[in-house]
C-alpha positions in Angstrom: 2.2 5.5 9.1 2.8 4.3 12.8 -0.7 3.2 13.3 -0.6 1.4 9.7 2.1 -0.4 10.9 0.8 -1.4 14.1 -2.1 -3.0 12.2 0.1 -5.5 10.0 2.0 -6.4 12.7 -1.4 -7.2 14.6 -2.5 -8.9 11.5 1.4 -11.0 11.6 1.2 -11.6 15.2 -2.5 -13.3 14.7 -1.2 -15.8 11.8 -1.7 -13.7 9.1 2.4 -13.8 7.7 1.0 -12.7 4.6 0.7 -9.2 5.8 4.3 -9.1 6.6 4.8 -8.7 2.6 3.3 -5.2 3.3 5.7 -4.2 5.2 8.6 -5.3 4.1 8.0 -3.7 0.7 7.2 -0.6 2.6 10.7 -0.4 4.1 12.8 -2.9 2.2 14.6 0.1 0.2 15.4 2.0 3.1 17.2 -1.2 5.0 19.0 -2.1 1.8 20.7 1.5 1.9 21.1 1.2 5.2 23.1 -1.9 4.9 24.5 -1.2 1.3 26.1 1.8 3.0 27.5 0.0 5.4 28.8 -3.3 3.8 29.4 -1.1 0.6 28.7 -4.5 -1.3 25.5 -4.8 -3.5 25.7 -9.0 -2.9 26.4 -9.0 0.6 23.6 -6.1 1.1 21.1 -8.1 -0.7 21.8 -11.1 1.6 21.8 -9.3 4.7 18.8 -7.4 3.5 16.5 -10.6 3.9 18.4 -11.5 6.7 17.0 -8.8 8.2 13.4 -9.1 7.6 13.7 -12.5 8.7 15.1 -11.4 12.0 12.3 -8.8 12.4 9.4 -11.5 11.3 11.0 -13.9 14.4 11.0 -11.1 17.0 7.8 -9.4 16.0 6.9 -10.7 19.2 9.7 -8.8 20.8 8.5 -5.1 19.2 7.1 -3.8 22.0 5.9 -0.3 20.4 8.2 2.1 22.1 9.3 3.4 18.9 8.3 3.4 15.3 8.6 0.2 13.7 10.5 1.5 11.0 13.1 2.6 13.8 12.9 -0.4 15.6 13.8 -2.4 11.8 16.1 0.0 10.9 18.1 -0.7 13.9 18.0 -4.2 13.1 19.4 -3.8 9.9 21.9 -1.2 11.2 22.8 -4.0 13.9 23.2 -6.9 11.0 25.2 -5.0 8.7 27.6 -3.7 11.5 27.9 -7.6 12.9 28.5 -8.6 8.9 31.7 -6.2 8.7 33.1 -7.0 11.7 33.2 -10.5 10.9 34.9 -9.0 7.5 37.1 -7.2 10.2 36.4 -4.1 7.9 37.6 -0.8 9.0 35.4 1.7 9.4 36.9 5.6 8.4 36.9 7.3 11.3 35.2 11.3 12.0 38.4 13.3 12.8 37.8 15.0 16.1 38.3 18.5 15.5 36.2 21.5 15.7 34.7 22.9 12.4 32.5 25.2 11.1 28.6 24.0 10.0 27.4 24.7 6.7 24.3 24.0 5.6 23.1 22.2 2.1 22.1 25.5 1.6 25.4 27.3 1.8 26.2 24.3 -0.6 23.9 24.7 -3.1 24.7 28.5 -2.8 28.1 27.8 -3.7 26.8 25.8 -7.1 24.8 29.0 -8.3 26.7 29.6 -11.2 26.2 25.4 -12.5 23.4 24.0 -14.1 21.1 21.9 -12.2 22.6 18.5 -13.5 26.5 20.1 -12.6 24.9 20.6 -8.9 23.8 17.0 -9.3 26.8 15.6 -10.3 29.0 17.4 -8.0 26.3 16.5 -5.1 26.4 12.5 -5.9 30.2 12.9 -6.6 30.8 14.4 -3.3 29.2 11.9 -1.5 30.8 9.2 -3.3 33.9 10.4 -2.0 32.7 10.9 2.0 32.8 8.3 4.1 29.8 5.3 3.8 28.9 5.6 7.1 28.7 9.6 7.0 26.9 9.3 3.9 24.5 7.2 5.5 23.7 9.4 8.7 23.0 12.0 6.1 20.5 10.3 3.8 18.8 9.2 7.4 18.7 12.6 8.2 17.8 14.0 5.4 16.5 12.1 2.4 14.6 10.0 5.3 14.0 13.0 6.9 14.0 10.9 10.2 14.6 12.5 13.5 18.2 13.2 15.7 16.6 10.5 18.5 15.5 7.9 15.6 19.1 8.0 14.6 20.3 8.0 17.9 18.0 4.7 18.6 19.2 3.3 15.5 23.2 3.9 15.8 22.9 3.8 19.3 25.1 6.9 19.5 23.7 9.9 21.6 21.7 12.5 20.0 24.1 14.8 20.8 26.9 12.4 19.2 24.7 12.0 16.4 24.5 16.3 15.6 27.8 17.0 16.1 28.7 13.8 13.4 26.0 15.3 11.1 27.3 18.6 11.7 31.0 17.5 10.8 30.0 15.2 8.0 28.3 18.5 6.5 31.9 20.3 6.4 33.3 17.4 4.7 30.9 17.6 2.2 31.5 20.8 1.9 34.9 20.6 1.1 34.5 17.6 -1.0 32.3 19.5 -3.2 34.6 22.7 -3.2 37.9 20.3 -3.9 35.8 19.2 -7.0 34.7 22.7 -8.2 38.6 23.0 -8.0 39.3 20.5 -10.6 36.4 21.6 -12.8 38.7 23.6 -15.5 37.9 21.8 -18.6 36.8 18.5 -16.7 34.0 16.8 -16.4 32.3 14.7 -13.1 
């Protein structure tokens, strides 16, 4: 995919800004959930979205292939969004700093056995409805995007080790989000 990349932006950087189109609707889904998550506004993502393809066409110059384009965007939009809210002087929910235990999606999804396949769903998407937007996004990087501890790291700028023990604890909270919702289950629905 890299070296696809590499050949639109060759193809930008020469005057062809057509081929940009290629690339933005290669990753424009993953920087709106990057800065939907973040903004947790479906208007204000949308505007900061382009925004941020904008800022990438003007600095194409700037991408100096270090990286994978799609980390050096993402970081863009990460950037954008994070500027946007604190101009909103949002609050971002903080990771409490105590040691926990790690458990695994499948430990989870062990734990949902006895459900059908749309409960699992519904308790999954539930659960992360109720986490944090900025844990839910390190976990759809990590593992919808199935990008890497050191593209996150690049992206959040947080350390790679900052960025495993954050995955690590947001993994326990969805844990217990999902077990606090099992709890309520008696006659209820999601």
């Amino acid at each position: 995919m890299q070296q696809k990349d590499l050949y639109y932006i060759d193809k930008v950087l020469a005057g062809d800004s057509q081929s940009y189109a290629i690339l933005v609707n290669r990753y424009k889904d993953m920087v709106f959930t990057i800065v939907n998550r973040i903004l947790k506004s479906r208007e204000d993502a949308e505007e900061i979205s382009q925004d941020v393809f904008l800022k990438a066409f003007q600095s194409l110059q700037k991408f100096k292939r270090e990286s994978k384009f799609s980390t050096w965007l993402y970081r863009i939009a990460f950037n954008t969004a994070i500027s946007k809210t604190r101009k909103k002087k949002m609050e971002v929910a903080a990771i409490d700093d105590h040691v926990v235990e790690n458990f695994t999606f499948d430990e989870i999804v062990e734990e949902l056995e006895d459900f059908t396949l749309d409960d699992k769903k519904r308790y999954f998407e539930a659960a992360m409805k109720k986490i944090p937007e900025d844990d839910s996004l390190l976990l759809t990087m990590f593992y919808l995007k199935e990008m890497s501890i050191d593209e996150i790291s690049e992206v959040t700028e947080l350390s790679a080790s900052n960025v495993k023990v954050k995955l690590h604890r947001i993994r326990k909270k969805l844990y217990q989000t999902i077990e606090e919702l099992m709890k309520l289950r008696v006659g209820e629905r999601i």
